[in-house]
N, C-alpha and C positions, 0 to 999 in steps of 0.2 A: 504494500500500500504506500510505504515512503516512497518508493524509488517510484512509482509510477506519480506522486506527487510532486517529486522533485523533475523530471522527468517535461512535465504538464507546467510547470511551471517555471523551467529553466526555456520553453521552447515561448512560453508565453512573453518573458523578457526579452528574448532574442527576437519577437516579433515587434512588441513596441517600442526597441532602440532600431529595428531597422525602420519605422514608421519616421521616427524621430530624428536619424538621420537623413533621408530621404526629406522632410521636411527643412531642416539644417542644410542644404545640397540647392534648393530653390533660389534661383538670382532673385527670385524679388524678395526676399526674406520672409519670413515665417515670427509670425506672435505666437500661435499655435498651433497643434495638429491632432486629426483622431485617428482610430485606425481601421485602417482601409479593409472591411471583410470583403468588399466587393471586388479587391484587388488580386485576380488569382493569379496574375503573373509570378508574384511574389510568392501571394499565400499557397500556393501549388506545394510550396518547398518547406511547408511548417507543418500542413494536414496530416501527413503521417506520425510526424513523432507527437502532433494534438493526441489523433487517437491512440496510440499507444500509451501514451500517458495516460490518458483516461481510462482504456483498456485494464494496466495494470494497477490502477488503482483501485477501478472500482472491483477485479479479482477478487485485491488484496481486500479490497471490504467485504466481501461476498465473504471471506474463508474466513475474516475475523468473527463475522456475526453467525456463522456455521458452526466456530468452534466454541462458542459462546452458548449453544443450543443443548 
């Protein structure tokens, strides 16, 4: 469950500094910026390790609350 948390969200940072820099990069300069879900050039290259992450978290939830039973 950690590692698909860690996982899920080491990919989620990696998504919003590349949002961030990519905003940072515009000649007309940038107050602020959100992130682009619509953008699947990019987001192409993050969807797998999203659901993995996810994947192995919520696993790891599945078998904590299993072992809990």
């Amino acid at each position: 469950m950690i590692v698909g948390a860690v996982i899920f969200g080491a990919t989620f940072a990696g998504w919003y500094l590349l949002n961030a820099f990519a905003c940072g990069m515009s000649p007309t300069g940038c107050t602020g910026f959100s992130l682009k879900w619509h953008d699947w050039e990019a987001l192409q290259l993050f969807v797998p390790t999203f659901v993995l992450g996810g994947a192995l978290f919520l696993f790891g939830l599945w078998r904590a609350v299993r072992a809990r039973a």
